[in-house]
C-alpha positions in Angstrom: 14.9 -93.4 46.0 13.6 -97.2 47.0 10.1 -97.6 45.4 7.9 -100.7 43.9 7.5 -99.1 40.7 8.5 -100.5 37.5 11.4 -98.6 36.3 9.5 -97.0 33.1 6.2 -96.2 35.5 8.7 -94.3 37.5 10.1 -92.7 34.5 7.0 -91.5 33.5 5.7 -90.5 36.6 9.2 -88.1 37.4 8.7 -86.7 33.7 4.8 -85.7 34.4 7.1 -84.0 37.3 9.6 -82.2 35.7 6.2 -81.2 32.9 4.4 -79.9 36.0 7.4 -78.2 38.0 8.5 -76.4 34.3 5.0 -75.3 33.7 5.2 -73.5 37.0 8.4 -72.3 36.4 7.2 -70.5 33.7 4.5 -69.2 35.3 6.5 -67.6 38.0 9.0 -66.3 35.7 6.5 -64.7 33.7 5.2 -63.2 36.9 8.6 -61.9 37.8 9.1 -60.4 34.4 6.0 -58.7 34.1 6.4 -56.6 37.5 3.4 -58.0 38.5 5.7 -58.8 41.9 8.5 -57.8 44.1 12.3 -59.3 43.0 12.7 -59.6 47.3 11.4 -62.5 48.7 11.7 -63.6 52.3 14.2 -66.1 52.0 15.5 -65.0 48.2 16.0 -62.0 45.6 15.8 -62.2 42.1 18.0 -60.0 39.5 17.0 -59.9 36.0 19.4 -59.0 33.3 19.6 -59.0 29.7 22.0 -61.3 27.5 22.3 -61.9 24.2 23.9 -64.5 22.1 24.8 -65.4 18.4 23.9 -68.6 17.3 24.6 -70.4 13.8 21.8 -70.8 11.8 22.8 -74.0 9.5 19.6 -74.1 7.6 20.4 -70.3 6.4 24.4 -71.4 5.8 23.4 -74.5 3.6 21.1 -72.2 1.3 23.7 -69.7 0.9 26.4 -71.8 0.7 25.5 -75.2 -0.3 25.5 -78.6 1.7 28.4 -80.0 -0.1 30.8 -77.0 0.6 29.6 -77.3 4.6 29.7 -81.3 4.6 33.5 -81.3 5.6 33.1 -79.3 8.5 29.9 -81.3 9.8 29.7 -84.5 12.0 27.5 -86.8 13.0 25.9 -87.8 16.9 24.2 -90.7 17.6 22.3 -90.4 20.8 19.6 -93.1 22.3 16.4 -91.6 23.0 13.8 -93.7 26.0 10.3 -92.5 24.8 7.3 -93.7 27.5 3.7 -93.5 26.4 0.7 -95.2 29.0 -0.4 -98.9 27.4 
């Protein structure tokens, strides 16, 4: 995409996007969930399944076990984080 805009404008602006287009996302999902429509569209059809998952709860691990007996099986991430706020 060619555009004028300063590189962090257009950041912002595509991240007030992806806000919107979640928030909608939601709202439609919500919709589909509630049976408050059809799962056949005219172009699509929607399934909805259940799934579950087990996931490790570290905060629950380190009070029953203790940070020091978990620390050699921990490691650490560094990650670089672009915040944008309006001036």
């Amino acid at each position: 995409m060619n555009t004028n805009r300063h590189p962090v404008d257009e950041l912002a602006d595509i991240r007030a996007t992806i806000r919107h287009l979640q928030e909608r996302e939601g709202n439609l999902r919500a919709a589909i969930l509630a049976g408050a429509c059809s799962l056949t569209g005219d172009q699509h059809l929607a399934t909805v399944t259940t799934q579950s998952t087990q996931r490790f709860d570290k905060a629950a691990a380190i009070r029953a076990l203790g940070m020091e007996r978990l620390r050699p099986f921990m490691s650490e991430a560094e990650f670089k984080i672009v915040k944008v706020r309006a001036r």
